[in-house]
C-alpha positions as CSV (number, residue, x, y, z in Angstrom):
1,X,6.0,6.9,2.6
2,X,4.1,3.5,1.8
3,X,6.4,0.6,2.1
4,X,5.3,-2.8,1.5
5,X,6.1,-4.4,4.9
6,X,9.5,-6.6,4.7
7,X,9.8,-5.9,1.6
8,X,13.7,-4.7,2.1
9,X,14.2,-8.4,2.8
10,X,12.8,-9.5,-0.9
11,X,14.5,-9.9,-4.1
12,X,13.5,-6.7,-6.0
13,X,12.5,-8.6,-9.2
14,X,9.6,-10.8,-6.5
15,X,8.7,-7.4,-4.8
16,X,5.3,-6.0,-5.9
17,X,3.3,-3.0,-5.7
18,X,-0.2,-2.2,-5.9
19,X,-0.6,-0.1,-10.0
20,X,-1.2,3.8,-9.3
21,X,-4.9,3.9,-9.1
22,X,-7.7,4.4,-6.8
23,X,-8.6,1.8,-4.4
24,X,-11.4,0.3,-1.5
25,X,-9.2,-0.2,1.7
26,X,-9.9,-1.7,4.9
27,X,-8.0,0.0,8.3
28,X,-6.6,-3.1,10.1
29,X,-3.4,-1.8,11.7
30,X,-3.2,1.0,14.3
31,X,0.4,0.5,15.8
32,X,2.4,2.9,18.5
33,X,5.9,3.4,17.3
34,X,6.7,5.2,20.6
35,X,8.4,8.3,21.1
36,X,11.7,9.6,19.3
37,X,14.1,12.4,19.2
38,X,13.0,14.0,15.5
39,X,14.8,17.1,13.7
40,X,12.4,20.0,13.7
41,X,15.3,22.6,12.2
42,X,17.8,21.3,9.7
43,X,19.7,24.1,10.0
44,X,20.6,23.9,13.9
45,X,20.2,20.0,14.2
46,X,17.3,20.8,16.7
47,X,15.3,18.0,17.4
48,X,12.5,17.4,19.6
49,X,10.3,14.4,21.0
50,X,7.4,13.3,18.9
51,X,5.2,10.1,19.5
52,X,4.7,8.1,16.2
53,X,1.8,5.6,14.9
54,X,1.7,3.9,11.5
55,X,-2.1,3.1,10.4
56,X,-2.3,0.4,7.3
57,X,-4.7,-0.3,4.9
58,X,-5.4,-3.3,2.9
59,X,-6.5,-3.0,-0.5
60,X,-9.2,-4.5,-2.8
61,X,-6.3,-5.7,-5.0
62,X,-4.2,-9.1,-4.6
63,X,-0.7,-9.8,-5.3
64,X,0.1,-12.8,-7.7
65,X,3.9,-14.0,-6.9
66,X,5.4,-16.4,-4.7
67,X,4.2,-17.0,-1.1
68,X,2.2,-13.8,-0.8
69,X,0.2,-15.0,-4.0
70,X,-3.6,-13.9,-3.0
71,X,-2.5,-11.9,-0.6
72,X,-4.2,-8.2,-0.7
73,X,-1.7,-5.0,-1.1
74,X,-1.3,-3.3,1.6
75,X,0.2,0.4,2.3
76,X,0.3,2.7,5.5
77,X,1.8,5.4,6.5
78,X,3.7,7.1,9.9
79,X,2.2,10.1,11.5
80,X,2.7,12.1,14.3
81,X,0.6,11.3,17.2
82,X,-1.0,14.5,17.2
83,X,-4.8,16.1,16.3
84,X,-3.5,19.4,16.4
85,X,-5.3,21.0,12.9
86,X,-1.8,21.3,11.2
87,X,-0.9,17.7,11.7
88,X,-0.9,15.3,8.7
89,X,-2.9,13.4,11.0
90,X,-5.9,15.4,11.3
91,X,-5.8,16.6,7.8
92,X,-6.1,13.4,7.3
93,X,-8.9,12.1,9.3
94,X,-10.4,15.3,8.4
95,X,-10.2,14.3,4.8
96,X,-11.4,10.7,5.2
97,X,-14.1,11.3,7.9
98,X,-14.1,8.1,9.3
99,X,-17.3,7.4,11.9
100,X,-17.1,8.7,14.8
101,X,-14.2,11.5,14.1
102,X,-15.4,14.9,14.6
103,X,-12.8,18.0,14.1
104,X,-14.4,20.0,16.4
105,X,-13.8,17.4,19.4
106,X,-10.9,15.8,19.0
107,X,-9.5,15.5,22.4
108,X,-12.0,12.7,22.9
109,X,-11.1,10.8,19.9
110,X,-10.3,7.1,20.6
111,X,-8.2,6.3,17.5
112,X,-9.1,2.5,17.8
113,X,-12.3,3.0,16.2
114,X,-10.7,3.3,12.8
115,X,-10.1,-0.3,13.2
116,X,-12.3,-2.0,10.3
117,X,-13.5,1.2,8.7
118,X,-13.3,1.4,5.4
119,X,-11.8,4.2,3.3
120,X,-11.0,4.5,-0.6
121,X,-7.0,5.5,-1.1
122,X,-5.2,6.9,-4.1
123,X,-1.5,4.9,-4.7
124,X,1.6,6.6,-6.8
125,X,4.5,5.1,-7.7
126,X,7.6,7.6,-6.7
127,X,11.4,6.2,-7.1
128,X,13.4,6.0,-4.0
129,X,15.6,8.7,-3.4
130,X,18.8,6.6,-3.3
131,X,17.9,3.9,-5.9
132,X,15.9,5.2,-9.2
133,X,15.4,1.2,-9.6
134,X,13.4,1.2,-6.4
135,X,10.0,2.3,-6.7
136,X,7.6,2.8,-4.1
137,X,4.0,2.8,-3.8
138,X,2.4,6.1,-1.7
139,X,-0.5,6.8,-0.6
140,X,-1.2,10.1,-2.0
141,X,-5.2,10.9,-1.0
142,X,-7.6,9.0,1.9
143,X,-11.0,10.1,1.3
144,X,-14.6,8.5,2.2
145,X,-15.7,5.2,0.5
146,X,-16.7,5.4,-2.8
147,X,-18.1,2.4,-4.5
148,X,-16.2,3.7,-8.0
149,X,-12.7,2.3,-6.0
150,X,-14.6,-1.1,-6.0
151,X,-16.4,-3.3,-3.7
152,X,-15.1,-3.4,-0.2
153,X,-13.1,-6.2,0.5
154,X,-13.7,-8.6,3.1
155,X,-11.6,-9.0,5.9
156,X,-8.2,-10.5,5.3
157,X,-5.6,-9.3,7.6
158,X,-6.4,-9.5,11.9
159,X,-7.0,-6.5,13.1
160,X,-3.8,-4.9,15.0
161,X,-4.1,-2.3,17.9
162,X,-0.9,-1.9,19.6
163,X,0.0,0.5,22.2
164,X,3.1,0.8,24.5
165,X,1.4,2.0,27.1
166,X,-1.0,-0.8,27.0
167,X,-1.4,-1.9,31.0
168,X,-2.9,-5.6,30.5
169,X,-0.1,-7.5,30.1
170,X,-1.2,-10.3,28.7
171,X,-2.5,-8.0,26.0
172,X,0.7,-6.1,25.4
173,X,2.7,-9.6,25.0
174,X,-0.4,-10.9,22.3
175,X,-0.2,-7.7,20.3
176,X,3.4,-7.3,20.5
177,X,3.9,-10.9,18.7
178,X,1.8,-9.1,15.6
179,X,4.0,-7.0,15.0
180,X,6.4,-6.9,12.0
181,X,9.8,-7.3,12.8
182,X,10.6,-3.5,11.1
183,X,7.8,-2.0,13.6
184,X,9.2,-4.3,16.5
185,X,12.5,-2.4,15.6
186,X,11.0,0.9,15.5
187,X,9.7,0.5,19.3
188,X,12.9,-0.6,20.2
189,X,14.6,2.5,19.4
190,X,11.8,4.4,21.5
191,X,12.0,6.4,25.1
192,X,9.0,3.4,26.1
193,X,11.6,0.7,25.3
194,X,13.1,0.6,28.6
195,X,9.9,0.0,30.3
196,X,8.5,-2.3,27.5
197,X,11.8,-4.2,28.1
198,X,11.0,-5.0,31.2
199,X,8.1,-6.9,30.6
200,X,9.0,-8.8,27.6
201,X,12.9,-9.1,28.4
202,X,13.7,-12.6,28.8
203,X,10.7,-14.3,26.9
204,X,11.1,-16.4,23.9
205,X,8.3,-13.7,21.8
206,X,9.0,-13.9,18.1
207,X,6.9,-11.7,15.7
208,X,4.3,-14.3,13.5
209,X,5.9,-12.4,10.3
């Protein structure tokens, strides 16, 4: 599901959405959620570990209220970290077939390269499940670039490549300060949390959103 970022935090009536059509998006935001405890059976309660990214898009389209006025739209969504040919996240890439993803090899895949490709992405406005006066914008289809989505926006957003295994410190702390304060959360409920936590425990580190 597609959720403008912080927008839980807005007044509903100043949130906005991109309109349910086809745009030109740019990939600017490959971020490692970590590893959680899912359920795989909701009849037992069985869960198991999965490893999470979100990847996010901005859009050829620009919002018009308040301090985000200009701004492009933006979606993403949260996949499993995983190329196996049944994950939503190969199906996916296989869809999109962004340069240098090949389906017969992905073990060698280096998903940073996304960063700055260019994609064209299909939006639909669902209602959220426990508020019919909350509608969401999802990303329903990521195919190749097609010019009929528009021109392809220039870069807006920095790009963001997070990982919590990221061993150059320095790094980790710069990339963790990008993050959204939702995504900051996320990682905090991960298994890499504890080790995370002890580099950036005790450091005044605030998100710049």
């Amino acid at each position: 599901m597609a959720l403008m970022p912080g927008a839980d935090q807005k007044p509903k009536e100043d949130r906005e959405i991109p309109k349910e059509d086809m745009y030109s998006a740019r990939c600017y935001s490959i971020i490692d959620l970590g590893t959680h405890d899912r359920v795989v059976d909701k009849k037992t309660g069985e869960t198991k570990p999965r490893r999470e990214i979100y990847i996010a898009w901005e859009l050829n389209s620009f919002m018009q209220l308040g301090e985000n006025k200009g701004k492009p739209f933006m979606t993403g969504k949260k996949y499993t970290y995983s190329l196996f040919d049944q994950a939503r996240l190969f199906k996916d890439l296989s869809a999109w077939k962004p340069e240098g993803f090949d389906p017969k090899n992905v073990k060698t895949f280096d998903l940073a390269v996304l960063l700055n490709q260019y994609a064209t992405i299909s939006i639909a406005h669902e209602p959220s499940p426990s508020d019919v006066n909350i509608v969401y914008a999802n990303m329903t289809a990521l195919t190749p670039y097609n010019p009929k989505a528009g021109d392809k926006l220039d870069p807006v957003n920095e790009n963001i490549y997070f990982e919590t295994t990221e061993k150059d410190i320095d790094k980790l702390i710069r990339d963790w300060q990008k993050l959204y304060k939702w995504q900051q959360k996320i990682v905090k409920e991960s298994a890499e949390w504890d080790v995370l936590q002890m580099v950036l425990d005790g450091k005044d580190i605030k998100p710049n959103f």
